[in-house]
C-alpha positions as CSV (number, residue, x, y, z in Angstrom):
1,X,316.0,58.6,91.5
2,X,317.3,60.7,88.8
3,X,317.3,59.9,85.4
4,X,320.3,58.6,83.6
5,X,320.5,61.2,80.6
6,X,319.8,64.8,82.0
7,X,317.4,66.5,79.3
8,X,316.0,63.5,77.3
9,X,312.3,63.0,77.8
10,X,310.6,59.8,76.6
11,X,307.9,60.4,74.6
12,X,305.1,57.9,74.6
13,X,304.5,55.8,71.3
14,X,302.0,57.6,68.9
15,X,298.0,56.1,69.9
16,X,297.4,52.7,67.6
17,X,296.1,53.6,64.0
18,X,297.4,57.2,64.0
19,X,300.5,56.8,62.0
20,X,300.8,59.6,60.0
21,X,301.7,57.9,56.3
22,X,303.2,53.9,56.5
23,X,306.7,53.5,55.1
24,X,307.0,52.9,51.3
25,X,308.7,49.8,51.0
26,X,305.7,48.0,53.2
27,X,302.8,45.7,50.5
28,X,300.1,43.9,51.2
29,X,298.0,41.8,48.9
30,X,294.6,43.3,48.1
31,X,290.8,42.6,46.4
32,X,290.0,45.7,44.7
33,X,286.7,46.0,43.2
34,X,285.9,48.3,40.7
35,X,283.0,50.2,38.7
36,X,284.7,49.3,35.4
37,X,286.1,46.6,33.7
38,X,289.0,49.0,32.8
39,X,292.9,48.1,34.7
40,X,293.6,50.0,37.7
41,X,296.7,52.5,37.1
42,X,300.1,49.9,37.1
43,X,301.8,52.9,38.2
44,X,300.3,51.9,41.7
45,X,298.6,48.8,41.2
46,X,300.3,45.5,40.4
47,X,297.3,43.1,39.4
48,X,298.1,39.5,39.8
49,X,294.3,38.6,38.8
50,X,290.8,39.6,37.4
51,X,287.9,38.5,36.9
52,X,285.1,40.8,35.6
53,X,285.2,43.8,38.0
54,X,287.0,42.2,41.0
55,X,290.9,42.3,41.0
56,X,293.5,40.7,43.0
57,X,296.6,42.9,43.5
58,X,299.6,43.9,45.3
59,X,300.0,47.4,46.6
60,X,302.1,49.6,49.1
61,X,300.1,50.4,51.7
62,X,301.4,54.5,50.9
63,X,299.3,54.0,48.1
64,X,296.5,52.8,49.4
65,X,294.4,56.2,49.9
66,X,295.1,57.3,46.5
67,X,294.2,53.8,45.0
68,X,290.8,53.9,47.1
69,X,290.2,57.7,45.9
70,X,290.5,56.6,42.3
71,X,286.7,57.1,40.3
72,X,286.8,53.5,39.4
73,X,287.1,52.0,42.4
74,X,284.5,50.7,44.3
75,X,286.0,49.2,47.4
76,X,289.2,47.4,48.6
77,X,289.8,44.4,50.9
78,X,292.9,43.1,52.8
79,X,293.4,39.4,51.1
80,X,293.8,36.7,53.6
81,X,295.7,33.8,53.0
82,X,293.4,30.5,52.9
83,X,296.1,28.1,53.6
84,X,299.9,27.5,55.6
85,X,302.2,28.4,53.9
86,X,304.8,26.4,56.3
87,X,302.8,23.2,55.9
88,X,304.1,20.7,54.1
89,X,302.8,19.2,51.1
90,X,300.4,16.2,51.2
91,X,300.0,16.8,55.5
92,X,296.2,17.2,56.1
93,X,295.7,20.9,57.8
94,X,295.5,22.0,61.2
C-alpha cells in the first residue's frame, strides 16, 4: 500500500528522558538543600519555605540544571504531594 502523503516520513518520538531542554512555562515544586543558610537566587528560585538549610520552592524545570550547578546548593528533590487534593474535607483517606 502506498502512503497517503508522497514525501513525508514519520519520524519516531525522541527515546524517553532525551529531551533536549523542557519547555519554559512547565514548574514543579522542589526540596532544595543547600550548603548555606543564604536564599537561593529569586531570579530562578521562588521559595515558599525554609528551614535552616532545606528549602521548599517552585521552579521551571529549564532552570533546573542551572539551579543544581549553583555553589550553594547541595542537592534537589521532586516534592511529592502527601495528601488528595480532590478529597473532600473531613472524608477519612483512601
Amino acid at each position: 500500500m502506498a502512503p497517503i502523503v508522497e514525501g513525508v516520513h514519520r519520524k519516531a518520538p525522541p527515546p524517553r528522558g532525551s529531551m533536549p531542554k523542557p519547555p519554559d512555562d512547565i514548574v514543579a515544586n522542589v526540596f532544595i538543600s543547600t550548603t548555606t543558610l543564604s536564599k537561593l537566587p529569586r531570579t530562578r528560585v521562588v521559595e515558599t519555605a525554609r528551614v535552616g538549610n532545606l528549602a521548599t520552592a517552585t521552579v521551571r524545570l529549564s532552570d533546573l540544571k542551572a539551579i543544581a550547578n549553583e555553589k550553594q546548593v547541595r542537592q534537589i528533590s521532586l516534592a511529592q504531594g502527601l495528601r488528595n487534593c480532590r478529597q473532600e474535607a473531613g472524608t477519612p483517606g483512601p
